[in-house]
N, C-alpha and C positions, 0 to 999 in steps of 0.2 A: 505420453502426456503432452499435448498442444497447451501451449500456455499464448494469450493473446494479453498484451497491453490495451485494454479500453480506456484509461486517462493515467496519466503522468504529470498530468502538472500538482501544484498546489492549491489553495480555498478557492483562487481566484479564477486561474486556468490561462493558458495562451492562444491566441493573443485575447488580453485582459478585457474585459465591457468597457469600452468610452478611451479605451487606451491607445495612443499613438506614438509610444517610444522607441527605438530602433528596431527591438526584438519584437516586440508586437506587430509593427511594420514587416520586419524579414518574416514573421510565420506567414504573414498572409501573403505576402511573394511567393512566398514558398509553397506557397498549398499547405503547409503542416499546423498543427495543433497539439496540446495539450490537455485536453479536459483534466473534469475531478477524478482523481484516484481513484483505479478498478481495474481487477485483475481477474482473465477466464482464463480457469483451466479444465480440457476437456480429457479426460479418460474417454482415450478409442476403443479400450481391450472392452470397457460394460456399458457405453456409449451413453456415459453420462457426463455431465458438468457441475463444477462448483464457481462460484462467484465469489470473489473477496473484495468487499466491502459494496457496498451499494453507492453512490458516484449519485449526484443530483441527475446528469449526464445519463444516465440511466439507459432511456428510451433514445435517445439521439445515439448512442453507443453502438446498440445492439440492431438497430437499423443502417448504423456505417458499416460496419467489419461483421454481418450477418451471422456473427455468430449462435449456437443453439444458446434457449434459454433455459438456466439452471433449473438443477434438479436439486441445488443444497445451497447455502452462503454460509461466509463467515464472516462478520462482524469485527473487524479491529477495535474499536471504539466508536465514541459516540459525539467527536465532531461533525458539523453536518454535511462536509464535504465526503465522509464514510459513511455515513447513513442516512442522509433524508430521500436519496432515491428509493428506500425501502418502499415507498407508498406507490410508483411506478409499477407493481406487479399487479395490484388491485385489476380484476378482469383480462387478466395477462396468463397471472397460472392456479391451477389448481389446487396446489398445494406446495406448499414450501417450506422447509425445515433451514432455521435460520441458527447456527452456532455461536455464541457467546460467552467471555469470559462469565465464571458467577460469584469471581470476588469481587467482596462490598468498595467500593470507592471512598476513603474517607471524606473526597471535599462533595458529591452528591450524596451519601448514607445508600447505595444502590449499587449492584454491578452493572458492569454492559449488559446483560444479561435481561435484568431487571427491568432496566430503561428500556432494552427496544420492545421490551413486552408490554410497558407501560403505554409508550411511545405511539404505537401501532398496532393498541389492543380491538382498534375497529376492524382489522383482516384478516379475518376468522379462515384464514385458508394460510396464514404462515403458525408453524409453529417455533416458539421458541424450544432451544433446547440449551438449556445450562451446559458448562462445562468447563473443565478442570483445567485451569494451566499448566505444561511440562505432565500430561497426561495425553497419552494419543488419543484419537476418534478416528474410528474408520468409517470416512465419508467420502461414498461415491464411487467407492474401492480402493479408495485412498489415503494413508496414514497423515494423516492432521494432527499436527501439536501447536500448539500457543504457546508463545513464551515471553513472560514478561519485558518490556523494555520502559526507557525516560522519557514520556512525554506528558508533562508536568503543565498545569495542575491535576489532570484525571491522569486513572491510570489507560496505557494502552500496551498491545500487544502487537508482537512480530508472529510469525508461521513458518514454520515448513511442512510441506504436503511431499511426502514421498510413496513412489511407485510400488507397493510393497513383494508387484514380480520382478519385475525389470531392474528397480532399483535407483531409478530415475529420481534426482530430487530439488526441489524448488524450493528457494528460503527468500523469504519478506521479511525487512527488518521493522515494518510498520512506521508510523510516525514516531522519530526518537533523537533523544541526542546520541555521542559517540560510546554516554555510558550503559552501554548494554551488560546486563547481569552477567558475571559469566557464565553459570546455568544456563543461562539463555544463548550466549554464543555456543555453548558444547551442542546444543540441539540445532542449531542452523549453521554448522562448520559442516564442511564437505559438499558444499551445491554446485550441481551443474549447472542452476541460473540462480544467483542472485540479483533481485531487487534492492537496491538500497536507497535511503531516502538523503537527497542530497539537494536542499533547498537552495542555496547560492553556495556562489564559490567563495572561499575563507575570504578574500578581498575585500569583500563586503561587510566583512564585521565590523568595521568600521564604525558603517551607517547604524548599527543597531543601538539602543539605547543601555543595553545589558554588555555589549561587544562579544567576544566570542571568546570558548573555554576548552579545557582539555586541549592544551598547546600540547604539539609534536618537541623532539627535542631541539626542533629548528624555531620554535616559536610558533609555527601553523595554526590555527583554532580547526580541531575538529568539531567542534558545535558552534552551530551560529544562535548567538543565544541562551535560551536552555532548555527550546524543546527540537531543535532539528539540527543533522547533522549539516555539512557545509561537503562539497564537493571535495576537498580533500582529506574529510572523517571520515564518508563511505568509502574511497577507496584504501583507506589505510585499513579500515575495519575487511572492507571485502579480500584486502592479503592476508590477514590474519584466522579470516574463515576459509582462508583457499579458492577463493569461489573458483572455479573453471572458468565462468563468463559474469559480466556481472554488467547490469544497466541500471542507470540513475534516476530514479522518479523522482515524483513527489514535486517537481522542478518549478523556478517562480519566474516569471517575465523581467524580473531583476538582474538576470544573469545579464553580462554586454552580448550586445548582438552578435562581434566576432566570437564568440564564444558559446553562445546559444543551442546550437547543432551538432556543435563535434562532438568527436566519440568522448568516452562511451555515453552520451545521456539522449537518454530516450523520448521518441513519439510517439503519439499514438497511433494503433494500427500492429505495431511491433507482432511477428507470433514465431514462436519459437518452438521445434519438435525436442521433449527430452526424451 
C-alpha cells in the first residue's frame, strides 16, 4: 500500500492567498506547501488507487506528485475543502465510484452520500455509492470502514483502509475534535500510519473565541474549539491508538513559524510504503 499525502493543510492551505506572515514566508523559502486535504492510496498487489477526499487542489495535485488517477474515492464530508474538487474529474475519468456515508445529517435533512449526488448530479460518469459506517467495503482490494467522529455542526467521518493480505493498515481521523467515539477508535487502533488532524498547537487556544476543550490532566486543550483537534490532542489520541507512525494534517498557517516544520507535521508530497 503506497499511500501519498496530496494536501495537508487546512480550508485555506500554506502558504495562505495574500498572506505574508512568518510561516507563510518560511513555506515559500522553503519550497514546501500545504494544500487542501487529500489522501492517495495505491494498492500495487491490483494496481489500483483510491482517493480520499477530493481537495479543491485537485488537478494541481495530481500533476505535482504524478501520481495515478483513481479508480474509487471516498468522501469524508461535505466541506468544500473535501469535496469541491469532485468537479476536476469531468473529462478526466471514465468512470468513478465515489463512497459515502448515508446517514441523514440532522442540521442538512441529507447524508454525505445524498449531497455529493445532489451536488454533482451533472457527472453522469461518477457513481455514488451509499454506505454504512463501522461496516467495511472492499474497495480497490482494500478493506474500507468509516467511522464516525466530532466535527460539528455536520456530521463527518475518519477511515481506516487496510491491506486485507498483507495486513498493512492506514487510519484517518478525518476532521474531528479529541472526542472520537470509542467505536470508532476500536476500528482505527493499531495503524502503521496514522493521519491525524491537528489544526494548531493547544497554544493557540487562546485566540479562539470558544477557547479549547477536553483538557489533559496538565490542563492541555486537546480540541481547539469544537471541531478540530490541536497538536497535542492528536498526539495524545495517536498513543492511545498505538499508531506505529503518525503525521499531522489538516495543519493552518497559524502555527509560529519556529514551529511549522518540525516533526511530526506533515507536507505535501509525503508517500509512505505500508
Amino acid at each position: 500500500m503506497r499511500v501519498t499525502l496530496l494536501g495537508t493543510g487546512d480550508t485555506t492551505g500554506t502558504p495562505t492567498v495574500g498572506c505574508d506572515c512568518d510561516t507563510c514566508t518560511a513555506a515559500r523559502e522553503r519550497g514546501v506547501e500545504r494544500t487542501r486535504f487529500s489522501v492517495h492510496v495505491e494498492n500495487e498487489r491490483t494496481d489500483e488507487s483510491l482517493l480520499i477526499d477530493f481537495s479543491p487542489d485537485f488537478r494541481y495535485q495530481f500533476l505535482r506528485d504524478e501520481v495515478p488517477l483513481p479508480d474509487a474515492a471516498v468522501i469524508t464530508h461535505i466541506h468544500f475543502d473535501h469535496l469541491d474538487g469532485l468537479g476536476n474529474v469531468f473529462r478526466v475519468l471514465d468512470d468513478l465510484a465515489v463512497y459515502a456515508a448515508d446517514e441523514t445529517d440532522p442540521e442538512t435533512g441529507a447524508s454525505v452520500a445524498e449531497t455529493v449526488r445532489d451536488d454533482y448530479h451533472y457527472l453522469d460518469r461518477v457513481t455514488v455509492v451509499p454506505t454504512t459506517p463501522l461496516e467495511t467495503e472492499r474497495i480497490c482490494g482494500l478493506d474500507v470502514t468509516l467511522v464516525p467522529v466530532e466535527h460539528p455542526p455536520l456530521v463527518c467521518y475518519g477511515l481506516a483502509v487496510e491491506d486485507p493480505e498483507t495486513g498493512a493498515k492506514l487510519s484517518i481521523t478525518g476532521d474531528t475534535s479529541y472526542a472520537v467515539p470509542e467505536e470508532s477508535r476500536a476500528v482505527l487502533a493499531g495503524p502503521d500510519l496514522l493521519l491525524a488532524d491537528a489544526i494548531v498547537p493547544a497554544s493557540l487556544c487562546d485566540h479562539h473565541p470558544l477557547g479549547g476543550r477536553h483538557e489533559d490532566a496538565t490542563g492541555v486543550a486537546r480540541t481547539f474549539g469544537t471541531k478540530h483537534m490541536t497538536r497535542e490532542g492528536a498526539l495524545a489520541l495517536a498513543a492511545e491508538l498505538d499508531a506505529e507512525r503518525t503525521r499531522l494534517v489538516h495543519l493552518a498557517h497559524f502555527y509560529p513559524a519556529a514551529e511549522a516544520f518540525e516533526e511530526p507535521l506533515a507536507i505535501d508530497g509525503e508517500q509512505y510504503v505500508l
